[in-house]
C-alpha positions in Angstrom: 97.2 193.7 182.0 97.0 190.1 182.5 100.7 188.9 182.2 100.6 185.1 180.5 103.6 183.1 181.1 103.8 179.9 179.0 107.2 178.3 180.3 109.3 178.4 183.4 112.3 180.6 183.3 115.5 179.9 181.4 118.3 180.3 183.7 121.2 182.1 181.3 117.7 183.1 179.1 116.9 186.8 178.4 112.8 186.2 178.1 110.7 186.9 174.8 107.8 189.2 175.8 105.2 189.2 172.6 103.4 192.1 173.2 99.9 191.6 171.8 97.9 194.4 170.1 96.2 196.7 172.3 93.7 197.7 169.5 90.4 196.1 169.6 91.0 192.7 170.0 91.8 190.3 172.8 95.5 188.7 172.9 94.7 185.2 171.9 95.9 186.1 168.5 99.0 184.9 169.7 98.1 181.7 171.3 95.0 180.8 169.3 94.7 177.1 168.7 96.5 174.1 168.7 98.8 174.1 165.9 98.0 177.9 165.2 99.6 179.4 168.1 102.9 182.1 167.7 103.5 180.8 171.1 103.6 177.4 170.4 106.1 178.2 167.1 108.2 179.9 169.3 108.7 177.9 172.1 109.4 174.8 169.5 112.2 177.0 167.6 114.2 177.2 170.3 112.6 180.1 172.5 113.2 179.0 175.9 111.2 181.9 178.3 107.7 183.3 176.1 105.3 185.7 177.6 102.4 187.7 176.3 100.6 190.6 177.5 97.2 190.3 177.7 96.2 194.3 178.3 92.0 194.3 179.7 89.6 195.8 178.0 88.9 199.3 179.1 86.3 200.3 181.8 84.9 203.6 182.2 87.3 204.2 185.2 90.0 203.5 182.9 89.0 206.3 179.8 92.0 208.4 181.1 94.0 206.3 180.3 96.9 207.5 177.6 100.0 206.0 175.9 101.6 206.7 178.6 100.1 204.4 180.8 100.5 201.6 178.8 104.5 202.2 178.0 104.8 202.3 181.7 103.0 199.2 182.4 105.2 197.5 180.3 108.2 198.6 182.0 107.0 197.2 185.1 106.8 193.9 183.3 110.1 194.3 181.8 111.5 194.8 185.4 109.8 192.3 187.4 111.5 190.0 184.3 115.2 191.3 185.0 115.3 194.1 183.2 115.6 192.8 179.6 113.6 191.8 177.1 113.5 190.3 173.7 110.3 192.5 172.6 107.9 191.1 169.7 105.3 193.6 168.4 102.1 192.9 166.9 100.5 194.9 165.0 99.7 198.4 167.2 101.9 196.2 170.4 104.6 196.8 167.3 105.0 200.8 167.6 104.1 200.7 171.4 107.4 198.2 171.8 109.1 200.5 169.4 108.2 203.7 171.6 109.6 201.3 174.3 112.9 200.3 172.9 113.3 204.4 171.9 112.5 205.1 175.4 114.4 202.5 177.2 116.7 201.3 174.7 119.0 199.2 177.9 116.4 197.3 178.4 115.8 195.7 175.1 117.9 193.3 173.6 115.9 192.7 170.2 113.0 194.2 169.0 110.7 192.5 166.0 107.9 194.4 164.6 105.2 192.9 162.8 102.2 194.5 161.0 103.7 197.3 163.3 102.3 200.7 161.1 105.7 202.7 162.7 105.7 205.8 159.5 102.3 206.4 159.2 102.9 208.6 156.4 104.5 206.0 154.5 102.0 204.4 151.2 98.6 205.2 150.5 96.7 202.6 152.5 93.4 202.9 153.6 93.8 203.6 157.4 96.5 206.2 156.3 93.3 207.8 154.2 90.9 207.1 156.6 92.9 208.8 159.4 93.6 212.5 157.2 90.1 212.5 156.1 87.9 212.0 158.8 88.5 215.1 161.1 89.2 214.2 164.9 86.0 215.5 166.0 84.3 212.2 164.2 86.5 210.1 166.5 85.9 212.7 169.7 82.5 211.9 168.8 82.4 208.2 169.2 84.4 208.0 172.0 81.7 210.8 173.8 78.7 208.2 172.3 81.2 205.4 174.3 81.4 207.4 177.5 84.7 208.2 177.4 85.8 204.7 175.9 86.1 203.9 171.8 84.0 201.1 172.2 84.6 197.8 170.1 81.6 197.5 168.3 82.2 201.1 166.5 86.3 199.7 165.7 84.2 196.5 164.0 81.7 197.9 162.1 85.1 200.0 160.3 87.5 197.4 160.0 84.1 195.2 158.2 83.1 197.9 156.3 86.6 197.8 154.2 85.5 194.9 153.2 81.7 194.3 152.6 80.9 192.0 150.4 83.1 189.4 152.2 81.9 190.7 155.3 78.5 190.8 154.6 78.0 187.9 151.9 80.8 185.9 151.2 81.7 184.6 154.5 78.2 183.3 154.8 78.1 182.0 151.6 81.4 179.6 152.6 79.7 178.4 155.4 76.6 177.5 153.6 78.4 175.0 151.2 80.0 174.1 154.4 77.7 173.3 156.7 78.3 169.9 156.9 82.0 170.0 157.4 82.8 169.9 161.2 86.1 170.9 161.0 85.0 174.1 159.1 82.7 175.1 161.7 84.5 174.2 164.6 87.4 176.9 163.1 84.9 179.0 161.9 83.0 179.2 165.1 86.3 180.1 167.3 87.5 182.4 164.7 84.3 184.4 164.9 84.7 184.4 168.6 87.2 186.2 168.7 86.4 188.7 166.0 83.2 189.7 166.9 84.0 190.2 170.4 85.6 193.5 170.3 87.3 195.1 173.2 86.9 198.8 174.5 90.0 201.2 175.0 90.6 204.6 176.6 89.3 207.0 174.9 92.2 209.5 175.6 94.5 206.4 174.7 92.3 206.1 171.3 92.4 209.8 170.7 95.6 210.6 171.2 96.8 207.8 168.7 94.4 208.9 165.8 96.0 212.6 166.2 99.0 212.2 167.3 100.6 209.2 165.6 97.8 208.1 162.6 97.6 212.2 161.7 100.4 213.7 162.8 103.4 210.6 162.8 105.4 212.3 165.4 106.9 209.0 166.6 108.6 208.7 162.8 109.3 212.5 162.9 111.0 212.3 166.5 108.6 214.8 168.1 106.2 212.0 170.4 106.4 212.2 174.2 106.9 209.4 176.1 106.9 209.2 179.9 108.4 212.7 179.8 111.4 212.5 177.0 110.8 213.2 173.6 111.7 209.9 171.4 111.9 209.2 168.0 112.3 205.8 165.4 116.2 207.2 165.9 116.3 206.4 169.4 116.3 203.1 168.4 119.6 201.3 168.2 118.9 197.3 168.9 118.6 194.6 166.6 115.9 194.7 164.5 113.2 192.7 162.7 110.9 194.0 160.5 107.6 191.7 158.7 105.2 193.0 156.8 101.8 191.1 155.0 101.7 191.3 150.9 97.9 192.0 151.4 98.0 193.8 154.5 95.7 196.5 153.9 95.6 197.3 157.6 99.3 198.5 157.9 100.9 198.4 155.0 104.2 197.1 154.1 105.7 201.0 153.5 104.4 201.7 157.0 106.7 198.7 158.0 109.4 198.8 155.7 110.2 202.8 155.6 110.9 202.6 159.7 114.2 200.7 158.2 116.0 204.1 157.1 115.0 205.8 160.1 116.0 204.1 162.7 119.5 204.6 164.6 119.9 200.8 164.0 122.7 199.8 161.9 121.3 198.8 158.3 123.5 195.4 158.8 121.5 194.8 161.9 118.4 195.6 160.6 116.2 192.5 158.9 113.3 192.6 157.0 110.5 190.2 155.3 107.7 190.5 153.1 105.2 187.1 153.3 102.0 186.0 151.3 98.7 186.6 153.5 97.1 189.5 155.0 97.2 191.0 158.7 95.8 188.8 160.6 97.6 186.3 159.3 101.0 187.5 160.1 100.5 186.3 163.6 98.0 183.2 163.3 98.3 181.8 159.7 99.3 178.3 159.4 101.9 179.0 156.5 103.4 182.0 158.6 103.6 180.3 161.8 105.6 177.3 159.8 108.2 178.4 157.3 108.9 182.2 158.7 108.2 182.5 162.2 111.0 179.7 163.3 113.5 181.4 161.5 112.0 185.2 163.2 112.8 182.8 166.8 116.5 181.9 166.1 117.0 185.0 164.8 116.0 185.9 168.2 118.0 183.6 170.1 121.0 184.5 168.3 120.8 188.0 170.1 121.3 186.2 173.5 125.0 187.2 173.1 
């Protein structure tokens, strides 16, 4: 990974690490634009040390890769940074910061998850029903078509094809009666920048997810190995925030929510928020970013001690 630092460090500050979803995507989600950046929320609500990880796409010398290597990348990070994090989870960065704070619960001093799909088993969403139905031998296939990688352009054409007509109509209908509006296009143009530039991941790293999490939820049933223990939702004892998306349809809010009863948290420790919006905006819509995320950040700063 790419390790982006956006301030100096705080002397007295234990650093906020926003780990950025390693799921398709690249990590400007979190820093997207000028008045649209989770970075830039939190460093004005009183955040004094942010970081993001921003993990490369995957190469075809990297399609061994597993969840293994990617928890212990992360604890290099958390090292070189003193040892302690605050730890803020997007989306699948949310269950790979859980596994972390189960795994190394000294080293975490807070933990938010958001959009973080942590029971798997939890509601009736559409990835849930995607994941039992499809067999892994669908997903074994692609990632053989990718050479050993999952590529992006195969994650895409699934995430569009929940939504078609948008997709494939809508979208380029708005910009037709808006094709004289230059602010439109400008954000339209960056957005689809982003979005249709899919990133590549391991394909062992893919794999193992789909069966072992997405089919088989061992994190949530305490039976997922990481770095060589066995860890489970109940390992996890730190403060805890938990957000979920009304119209998330990508992890829904029972994926989020449920993780509350199974943790080793305290329930008094333990906060959680249902907003208006969908996935992506969670981390990158304007109304999120002003009247919830500020509030996530002194939450935050509050577990200083």
């Amino acid at each position: 990974m790419f390790l982006r630092e956006f301030s100096d460090p705080a002397p007295g500050a234990i650093p906020v690490l926003i780990d950025a979803p390693y799921a398709g995507h690249s990590a400007t989600i979190a820093d997207y634009d000028q008045d649209q950046s989770l970075v830039q929320t939190m460093l004005a609500s009183g955040a004094r040390h942010v970081l993001v990880t921003d993990w490369k796409p995957a190469t075809t010398r990297m399609r061994y890769f597993d969840i293994d290597t990617y928890l212990a990348a992360l604890n290099v990070v958390v090292d070189d940074l003193g040892g302690k994090v605050h730890l803020v989870g997007l989306c699948q960065g949310g269950w790979l910061s859980a596994m972390y704070a189960a795994r190394f619960p000294g080293k975490v001093q807070s933990l938010v998850c958001a959009g973080a799909p942590l029971d798997t088993d939890a509601g009736d969403g559409p990835i849930k029903q995607l994941a039992h139905r499809l067999p892994l031998s669908t997903y074994a296939d692609m990632v053989e078509l990718g050479q050993g990688l999952m590529p992006g352009r195969f994650m895409l054409t699934g995430w569009k094809n929940m939504h078609p007509v948008e997709q494939y109509e809508n979208k380029y209908l708005a910009l037709y009666r808006n094709v004289e509006d230059k602010n439109y296009l400008r954000r339209t143009g960056k957005f689809e920048s982003w979005y249709e530039n899919a990133i590549a991941l391991p394909g062992a790293y893919y794999l193992q997810a789909i069966q072992q999490l997405f089919k088989e939820n061992r994190f949530a049933r305490g039976e997922f190995m990481a770095l060589g223990r066995q860890i489970s939702l109940r390992d996890i004892t730190v403060p805890l925030y938990l957000l979920a998306g009304e119209e998330d349809d990508i992890t829904t809010r029972e994926q989020v929510f449920s993780a509350r009863a199974l943790v080793g948290t305290p329930d008094a420790q333990v906060t959680q928020q249902l907003v208006p919006g969908g996935h992506i905006g969670l981390f990158m819509g304007r109304q999120t970013l002003r009247d919830v995320w500020p509030d996530i950040t002194r939450w935050i700063v509050r577990q200083d001690g």
